[in-house]
LOFITI-866338 format. One line per field, with one value per residue (C-alpha): residue number from 1; y, x, z. Coordinates in nm, 2 decimals. Each point is the difference from the previous one (the first is absolute). Last residue first. Layout:
N
num	NUM ...
yy	Y ...
xx	X ...
zz	Z ...
REM end
This chain:
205
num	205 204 203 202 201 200 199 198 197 196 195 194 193 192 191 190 189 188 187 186 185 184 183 182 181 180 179 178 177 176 175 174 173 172 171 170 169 168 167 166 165 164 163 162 161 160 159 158 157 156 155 154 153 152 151 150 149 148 147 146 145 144 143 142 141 140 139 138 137 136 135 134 133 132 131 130 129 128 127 126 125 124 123 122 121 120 119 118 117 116 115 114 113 112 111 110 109 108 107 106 105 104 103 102 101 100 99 98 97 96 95 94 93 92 91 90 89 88 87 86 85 84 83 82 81 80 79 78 77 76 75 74 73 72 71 70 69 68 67 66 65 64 63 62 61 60 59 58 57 56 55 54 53 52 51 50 49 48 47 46 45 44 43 42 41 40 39 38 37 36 35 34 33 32 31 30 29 28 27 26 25 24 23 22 21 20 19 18 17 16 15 14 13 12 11 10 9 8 7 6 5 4 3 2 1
yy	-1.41 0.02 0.01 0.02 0.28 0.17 -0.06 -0.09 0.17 0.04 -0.35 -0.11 0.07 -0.35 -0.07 0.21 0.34 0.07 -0.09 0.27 -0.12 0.04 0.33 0.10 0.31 0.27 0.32 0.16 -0.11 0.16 0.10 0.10 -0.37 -0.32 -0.39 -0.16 -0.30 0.10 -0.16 -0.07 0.03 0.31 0.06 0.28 0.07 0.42 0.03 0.26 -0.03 0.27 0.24 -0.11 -0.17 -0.42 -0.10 -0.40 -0.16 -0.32 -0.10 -0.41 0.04 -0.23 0.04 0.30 0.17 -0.09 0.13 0.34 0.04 -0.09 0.26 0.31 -0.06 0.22 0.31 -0.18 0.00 -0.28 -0.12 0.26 0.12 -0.35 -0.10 0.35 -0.15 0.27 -0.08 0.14 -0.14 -0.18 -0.18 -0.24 -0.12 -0.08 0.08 0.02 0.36 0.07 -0.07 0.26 0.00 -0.05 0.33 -0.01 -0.25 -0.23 0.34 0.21 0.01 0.08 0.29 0.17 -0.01 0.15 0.17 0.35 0.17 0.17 -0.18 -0.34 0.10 0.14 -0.37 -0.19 0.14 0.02 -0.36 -0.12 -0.10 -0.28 -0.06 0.27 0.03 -0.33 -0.07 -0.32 -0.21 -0.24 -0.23 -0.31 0.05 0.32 -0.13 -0.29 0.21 0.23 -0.18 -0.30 0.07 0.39 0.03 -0.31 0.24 0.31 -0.13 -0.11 0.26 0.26 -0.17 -0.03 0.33 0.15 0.34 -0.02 0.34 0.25 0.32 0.29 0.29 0.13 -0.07 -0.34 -0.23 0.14 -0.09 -0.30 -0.29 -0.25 -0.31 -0.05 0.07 -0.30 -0.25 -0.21 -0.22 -0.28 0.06 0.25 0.08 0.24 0.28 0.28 -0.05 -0.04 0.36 0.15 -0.07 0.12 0.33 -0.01 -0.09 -0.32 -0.16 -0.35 -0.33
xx	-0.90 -0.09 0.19 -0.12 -0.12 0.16 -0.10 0.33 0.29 0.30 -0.01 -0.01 0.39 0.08 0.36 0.27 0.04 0.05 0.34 0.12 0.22 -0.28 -0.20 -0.22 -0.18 0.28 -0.04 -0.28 -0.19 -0.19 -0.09 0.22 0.07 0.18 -0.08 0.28 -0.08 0.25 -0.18 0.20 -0.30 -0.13 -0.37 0.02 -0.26 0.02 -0.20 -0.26 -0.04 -0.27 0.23 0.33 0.14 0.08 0.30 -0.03 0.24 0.01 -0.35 -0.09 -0.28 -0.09 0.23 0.17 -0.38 -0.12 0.33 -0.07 -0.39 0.11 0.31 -0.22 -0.16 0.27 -0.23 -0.25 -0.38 -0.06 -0.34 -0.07 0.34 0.08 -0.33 0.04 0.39 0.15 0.24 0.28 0.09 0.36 0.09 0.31 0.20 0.37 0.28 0.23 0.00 -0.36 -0.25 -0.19 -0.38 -0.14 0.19 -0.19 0.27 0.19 0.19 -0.05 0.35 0.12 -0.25 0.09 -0.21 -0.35 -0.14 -0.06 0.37 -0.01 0.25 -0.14 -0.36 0.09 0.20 -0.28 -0.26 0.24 0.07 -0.35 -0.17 -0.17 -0.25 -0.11 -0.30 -0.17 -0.24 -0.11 -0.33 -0.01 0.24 0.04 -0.13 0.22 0.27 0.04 -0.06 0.24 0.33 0.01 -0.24 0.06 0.37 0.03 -0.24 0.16 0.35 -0.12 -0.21 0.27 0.21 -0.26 -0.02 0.36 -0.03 -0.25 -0.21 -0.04 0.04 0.08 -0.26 0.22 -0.36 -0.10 0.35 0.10 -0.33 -0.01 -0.26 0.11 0.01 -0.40 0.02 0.20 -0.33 0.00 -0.32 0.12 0.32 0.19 -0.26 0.12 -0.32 0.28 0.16 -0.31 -0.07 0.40 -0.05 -0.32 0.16 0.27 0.39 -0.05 0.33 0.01 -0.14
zz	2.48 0.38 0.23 0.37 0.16 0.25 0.38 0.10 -0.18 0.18 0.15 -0.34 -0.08 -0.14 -0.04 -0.18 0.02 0.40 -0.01 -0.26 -0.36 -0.22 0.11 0.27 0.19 -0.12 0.09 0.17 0.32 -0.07 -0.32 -0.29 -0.04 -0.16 -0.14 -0.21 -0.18 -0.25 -0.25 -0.38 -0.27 0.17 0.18 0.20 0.27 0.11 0.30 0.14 0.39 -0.05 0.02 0.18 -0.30 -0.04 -0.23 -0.13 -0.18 -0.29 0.15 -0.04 0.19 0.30 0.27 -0.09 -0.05 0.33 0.18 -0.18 0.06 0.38 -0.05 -0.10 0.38 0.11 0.04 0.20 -0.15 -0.21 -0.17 -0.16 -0.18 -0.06 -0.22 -0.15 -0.17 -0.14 -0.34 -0.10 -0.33 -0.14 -0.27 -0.11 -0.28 -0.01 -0.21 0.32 -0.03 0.03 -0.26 -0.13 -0.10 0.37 0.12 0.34 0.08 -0.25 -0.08 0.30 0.09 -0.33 -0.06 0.29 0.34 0.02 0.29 -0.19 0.09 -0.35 -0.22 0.14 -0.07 -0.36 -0.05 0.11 -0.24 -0.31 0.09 -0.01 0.36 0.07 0.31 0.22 0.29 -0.10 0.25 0.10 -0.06 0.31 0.21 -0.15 -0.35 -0.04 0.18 -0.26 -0.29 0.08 0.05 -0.26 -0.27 0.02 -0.01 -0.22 -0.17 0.01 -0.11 -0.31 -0.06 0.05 -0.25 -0.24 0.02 -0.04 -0.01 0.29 0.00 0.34 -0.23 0.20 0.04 0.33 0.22 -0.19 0.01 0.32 0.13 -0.17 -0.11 -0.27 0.27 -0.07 -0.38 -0.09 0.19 0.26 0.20 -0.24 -0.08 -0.24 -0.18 -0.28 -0.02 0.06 -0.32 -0.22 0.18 -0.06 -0.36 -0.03 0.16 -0.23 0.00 0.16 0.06 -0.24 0.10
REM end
């Protein structure tokens, strides 16, 4: 599939279902992308809908029908997009690092594909109340998701979920207590971690 270079283009584009409750035009959304009038178009679609979809099939979709509908708040960004919010201090990191990221149409230095969205998770946001309950929805996901990382944000307890062909299986926070929750390498990554998650649904897929 080409880059769209008209609006028609752009719709047949966005219509791409990438799994069965996902669709291209969900992960288009930007702020950056809308307020500075930037493009937010893959240049290399088929790429992007790749990436999307093992994103989708293998992430998404299973914590969608587990836990509820969620909400998208950003998905794929093109690298014009990236590189304007990296040049302007806009919470994006430079194009190479977010190759395989929230650059779903470039792979990252290995030659590797991956995507990333930040996703918000209502089910969690009712039924929790603590600030550091981000690492039940965290320990729940390690054990039955196979994530590549995991970032979780104050607001909301919004998370970035990457999919990527080589997981790093590497879980961290801007929420309390930040830093590093897990990673390959740390005692408390391997084993089961249910105790931190009683009451959660199970999987469902």
């Amino acid at each position: 599939m080409r880059k769209p270079n008209s609006m028609k283009g752009l719709e047949d584009l966005g219509r791409v279902r990438l799994s069965k409750n996902f669709f291209l035009r969900d992960f288009l959304h930007s702020e950056i992308a809308d307020f500075y009038r930037i493009p937010n178009i893959p240049d290399d679609p088929d790429l992007a809908i790749e990436a999307g979809s093992r994103l989708c099939e293998e992430l998404l979709e299973p914590l969608q029908v587990t836990f509820g509908r969620l909400h998208i708040r950003s998905g794929y960004r093109s690298r014009a997009v990236n590189e304007f919010g990296n040049l302007n201090k806009l919470n994006c990191s430079t194009n190479a690092a977010t190759a395989a990221d929230h650059i779903w149409d470039m792979r990252d230095a290995d030659g590797c594909m991956g995507a990333t969205a930040c996703v918000v998770v209502p089910w969690l946001v009712d039924n929790c109340d603590h600030q550091e309950d981000w690492q039940r929805l965290a320990w729940w996901i390690h054990d039955h998701l196979p994530y590549a990382s995991l970032c979780f944000f104050p607001k909301l307890w919004a998370f970035n979920i990457q999919w990527h062909e080589r997981p790093a299986r590497r879980i961290s926070s801007h929420v309390a207590p930040r830093g590093v929750l897990t990673k390959p390498g740390m005692a408390n990554h391997e084993g089961n971690h249910a105790e931190w998650y009683a009451g959660f649904p199970d999987l469902q897929r």
